[in-house]
Every structure is written in C-alpha cells, then in structure tokens.
C-alpha positions as CSV (number, residue, x, y, z in Angstrom):
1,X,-5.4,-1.4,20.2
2,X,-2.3,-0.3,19.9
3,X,0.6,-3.4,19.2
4,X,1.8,-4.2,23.1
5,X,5.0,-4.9,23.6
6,X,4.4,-8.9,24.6
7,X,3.4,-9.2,20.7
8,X,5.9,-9.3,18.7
9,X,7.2,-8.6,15.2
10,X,7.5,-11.8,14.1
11,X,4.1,-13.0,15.7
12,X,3.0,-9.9,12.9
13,X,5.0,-11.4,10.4
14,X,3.2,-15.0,11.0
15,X,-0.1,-13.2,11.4
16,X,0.5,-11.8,7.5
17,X,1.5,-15.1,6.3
18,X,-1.5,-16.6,7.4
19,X,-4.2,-13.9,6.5
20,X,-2.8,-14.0,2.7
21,X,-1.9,-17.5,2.5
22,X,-4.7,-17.9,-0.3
23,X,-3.6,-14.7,-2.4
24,X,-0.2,-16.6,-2.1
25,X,-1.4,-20.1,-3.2
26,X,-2.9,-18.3,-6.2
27,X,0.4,-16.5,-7.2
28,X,-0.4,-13.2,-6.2
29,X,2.9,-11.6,-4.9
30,X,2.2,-10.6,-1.6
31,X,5.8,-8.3,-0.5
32,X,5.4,-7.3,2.7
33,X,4.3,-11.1,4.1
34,X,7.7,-11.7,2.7
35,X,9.5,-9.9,4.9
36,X,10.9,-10.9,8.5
37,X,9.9,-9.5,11.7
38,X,12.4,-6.7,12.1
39,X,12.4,-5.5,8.7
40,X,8.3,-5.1,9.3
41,X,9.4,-3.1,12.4
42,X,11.9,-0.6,9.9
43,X,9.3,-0.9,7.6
44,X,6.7,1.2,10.4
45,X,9.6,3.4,11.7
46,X,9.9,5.5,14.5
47,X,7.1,7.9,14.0
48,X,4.5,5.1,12.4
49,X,2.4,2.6,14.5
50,X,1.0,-0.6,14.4
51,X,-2.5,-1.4,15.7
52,X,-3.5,-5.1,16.5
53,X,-6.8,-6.9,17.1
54,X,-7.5,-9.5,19.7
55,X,-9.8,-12.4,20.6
56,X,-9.3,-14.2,23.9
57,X,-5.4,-12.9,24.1
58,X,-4.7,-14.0,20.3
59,X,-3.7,-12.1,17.9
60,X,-6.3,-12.2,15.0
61,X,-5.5,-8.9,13.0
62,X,-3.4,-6.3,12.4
63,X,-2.8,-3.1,10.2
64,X,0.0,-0.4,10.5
65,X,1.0,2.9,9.4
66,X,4.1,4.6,8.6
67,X,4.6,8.4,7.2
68,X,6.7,9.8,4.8
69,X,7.2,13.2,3.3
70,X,5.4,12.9,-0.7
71,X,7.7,13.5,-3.8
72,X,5.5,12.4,-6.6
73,X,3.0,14.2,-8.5
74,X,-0.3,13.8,-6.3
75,X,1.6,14.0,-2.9
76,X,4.5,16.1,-3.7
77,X,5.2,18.5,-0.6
78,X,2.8,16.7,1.5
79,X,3.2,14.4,4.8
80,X,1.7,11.0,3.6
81,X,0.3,8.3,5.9
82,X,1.3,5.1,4.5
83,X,-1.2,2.4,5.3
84,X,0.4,-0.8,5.4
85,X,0.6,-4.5,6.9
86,X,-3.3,-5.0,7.3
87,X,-4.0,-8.5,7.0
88,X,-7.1,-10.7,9.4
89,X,-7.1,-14.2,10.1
90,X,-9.1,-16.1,7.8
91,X,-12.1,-17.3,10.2
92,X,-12.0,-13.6,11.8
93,X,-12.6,-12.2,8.3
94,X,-16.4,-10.6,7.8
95,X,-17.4,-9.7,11.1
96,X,-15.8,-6.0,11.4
97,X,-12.6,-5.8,12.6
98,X,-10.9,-4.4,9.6
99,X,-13.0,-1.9,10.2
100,X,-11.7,-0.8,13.9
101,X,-8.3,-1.3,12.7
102,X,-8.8,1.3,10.1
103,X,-10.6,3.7,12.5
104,X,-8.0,3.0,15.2
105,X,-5.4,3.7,12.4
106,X,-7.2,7.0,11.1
107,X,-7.4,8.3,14.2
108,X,-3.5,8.4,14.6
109,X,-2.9,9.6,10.9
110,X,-5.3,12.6,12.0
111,X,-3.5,13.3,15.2
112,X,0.1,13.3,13.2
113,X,-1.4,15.7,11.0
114,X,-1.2,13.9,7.4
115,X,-2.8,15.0,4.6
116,X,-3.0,11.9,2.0
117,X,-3.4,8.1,2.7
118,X,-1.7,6.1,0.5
119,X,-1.1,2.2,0.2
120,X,-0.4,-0.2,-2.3
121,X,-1.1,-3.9,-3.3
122,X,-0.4,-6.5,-6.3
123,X,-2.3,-5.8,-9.3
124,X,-4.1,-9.2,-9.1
125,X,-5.3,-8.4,-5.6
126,X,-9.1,-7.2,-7.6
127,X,-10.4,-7.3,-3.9
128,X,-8.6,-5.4,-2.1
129,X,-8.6,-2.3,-5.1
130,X,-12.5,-2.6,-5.0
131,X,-12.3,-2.4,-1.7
132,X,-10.0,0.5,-2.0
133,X,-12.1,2.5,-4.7
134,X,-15.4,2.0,-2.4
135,X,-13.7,3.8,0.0
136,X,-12.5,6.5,-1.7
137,X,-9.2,5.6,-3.1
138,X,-7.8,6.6,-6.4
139,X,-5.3,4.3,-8.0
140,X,-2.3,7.0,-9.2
141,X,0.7,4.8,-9.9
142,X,1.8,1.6,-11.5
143,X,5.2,0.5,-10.2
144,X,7.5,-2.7,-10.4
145,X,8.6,-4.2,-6.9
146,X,12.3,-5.6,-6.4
147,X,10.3,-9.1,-5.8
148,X,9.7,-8.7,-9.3
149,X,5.7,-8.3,-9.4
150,X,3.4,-4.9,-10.3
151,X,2.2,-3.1,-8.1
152,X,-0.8,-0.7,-7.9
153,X,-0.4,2.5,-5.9
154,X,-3.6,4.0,-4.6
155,X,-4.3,7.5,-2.6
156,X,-7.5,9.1,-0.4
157,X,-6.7,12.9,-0.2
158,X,-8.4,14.1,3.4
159,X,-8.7,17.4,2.5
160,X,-10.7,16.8,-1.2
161,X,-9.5,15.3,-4.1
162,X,-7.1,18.6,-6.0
163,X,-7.7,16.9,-9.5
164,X,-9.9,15.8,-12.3
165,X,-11.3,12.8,-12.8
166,X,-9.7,12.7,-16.3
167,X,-6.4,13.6,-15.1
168,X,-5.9,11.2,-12.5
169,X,-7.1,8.3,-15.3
170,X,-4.7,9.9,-17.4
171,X,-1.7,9.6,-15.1
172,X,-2.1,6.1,-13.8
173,X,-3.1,4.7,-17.2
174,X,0.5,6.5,-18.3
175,X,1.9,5.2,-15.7
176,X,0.9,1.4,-16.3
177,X,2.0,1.3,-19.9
178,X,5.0,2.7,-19.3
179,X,6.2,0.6,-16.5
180,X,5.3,-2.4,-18.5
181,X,7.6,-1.2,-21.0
182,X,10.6,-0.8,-18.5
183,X,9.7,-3.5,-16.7
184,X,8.9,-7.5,-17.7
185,X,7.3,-9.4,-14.8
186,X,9.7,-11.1,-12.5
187,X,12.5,-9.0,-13.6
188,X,13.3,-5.5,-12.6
189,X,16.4,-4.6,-14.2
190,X,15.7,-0.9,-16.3
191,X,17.7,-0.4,-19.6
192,X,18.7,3.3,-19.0
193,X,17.9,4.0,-22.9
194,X,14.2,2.4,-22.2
195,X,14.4,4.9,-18.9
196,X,15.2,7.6,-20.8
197,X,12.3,7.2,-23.4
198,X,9.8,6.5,-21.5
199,X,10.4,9.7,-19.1
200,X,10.9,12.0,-22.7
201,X,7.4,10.4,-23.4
202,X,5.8,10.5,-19.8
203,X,6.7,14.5,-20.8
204,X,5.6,15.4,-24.4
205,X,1.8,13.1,-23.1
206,X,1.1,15.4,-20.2
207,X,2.2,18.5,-21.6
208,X,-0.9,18.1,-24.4
C-alpha cells in the first residue's frame, strides 16, 4: 500500500537501517540508509511515491520511486522511474513481499508514463545485481558517491532494450575503468586534468 500518513519518514529511515544492517556490518556502503527521514522524503519528491508493507500494523517493508527527466546516454530525453529505498525486515525476507512492493511500485511507474527503470546499489551488493540481471536489468554506469563508495547503475527499458548486447558491455566496462581512474575509494575529489582525459578517452573509444 501506499505509505499512510501515520508512518513516517523516519520510521522509513529506521526500517532501511534495519533491513541492511548486515550489508553494513560487512562494509558495504549502503547511502540511502544514511540518510535522515526528511532528506528520504526530498529524495522521493513531489511526483514519486513510497509504497510500504505491513504485518499486524508494523511496518515490515518498503520500496519507493522517484522520476526524473534522463540526460545520459541510455535514458537521454526520456522520463525515468527511479527505483529506490527498498529494503524488508530480516525475518520478513523470503516469503514475497518484495515482490508486491515491486508490482505496487510498477503499477504507478506505468500510470506516470515512464519509459526506463533505473536504480543503483554498491558494487559489493553481488545480490542484489543478480537479482537485478534476473530481472532484466542491465548495469550501464559505474559512478563514485559523495560517501565516497562505487556505485553500480543499472536500467530495464519497458519498451525493449534500443541497444546491443556488445554495446551496453562496452559502455559500462568504459565506464568502470574510468571512474576508478578519477576516483580512489573513500575519496571523491576529481583532478580536472584526470577529468579531462578520461572524457578525451571516453571519446576517441566509442567513436571506433
């Protein structure tokens, strides 16, 4: 269902900490369970939603969706559905409701009209990009986070996938050595010569 207004953001916010307290104790950088109730709530914005799951009047899950218009080069133009803030309790994991959360939440991404799902998660999250490849993701985009961690972006185009195989390798495996050039883990300051060398070579690799 649809968050009501007697749960709040920061009940979401404990919610997240909980579900990925294990990714956490392992290192894994998880960003958005870092993040307090209200910026969750900016993090949504006006036009996204966030859908909840209960059992006996406690909250036990949650996933959320916000939209933004695309810019890069497998969403450029397009209205994206950014799927975000999922996380289940640990002893409500298994039985399902990850999967009514996602139907819930595709429901409302088809009724706003958005052509592409994207979402993103650490790179050491391995389950959660299987998870994301069995379902039809492709992972597009390597990026460094201002917590200072990589990131893996992955889309599910919902009108068919508009490129090759070979291509989309080609891009994301591009994009992963060159962010780890920029980029050192735990520190996301950019040289603007290292900027500037790795876009000049980001260039002269896709032209050929």
């Amino acid at each position: 269902m649809p968050k009501p207004d007697w749960i709040s953001w920061e009940d979401i916010h404990q919610l997240l900490l909980s579900a990925h307290k294990k990714n956490i104790d392992k290192g894994i950088v998880m960003g958005t369970s870092q993040l307090s109730g209200p910026e969750l709530e900016k993090r949504v914005g006006e036009l996204g939603r966030c859908f909840v799951a209960l059992a006996d009047d406690i909250l036990v899950g949650t996933t959320s969706v916000g939209f933004f218009k695309g810019r890069s080069w497998y969403d450029k133009n397009q209205l994206v559905a950014h799927s975000m803030l999922a996380g289940i309790l640990p002893r409500y994991q298994g039985i399902g409701i990850v999967d009514e959360l996602n139907a819930m939440r595709d429901a409302y991404i088809h009724e706003v009209g958005a052509t592409i799902i994207q979402a993103d998660t650490a790179e050491g999250n391995t389950i959660v990009r299987k998870n994301a490849k069995r379902n039809g993701y492709r992972e597009v985009e390597y990026r460094a986070f201002k917590s200072g961690h990589y990131s893996v972006i992955f889309v599910k185009w919902l009108n068919g996938c508009p490129f090759s195989d070979r291509y989309i390798h080609r891009r994301y495996k591009l994009s992963e050595r060159l962010t780890k050039i920029q980029y050192k883990p735990g520190r996301i300051e950019r040289s603007r010569v290292l900027s500037l060398f790795c876009r000049a070579i980001r260039k002269v690799i896709l032209i050929h």
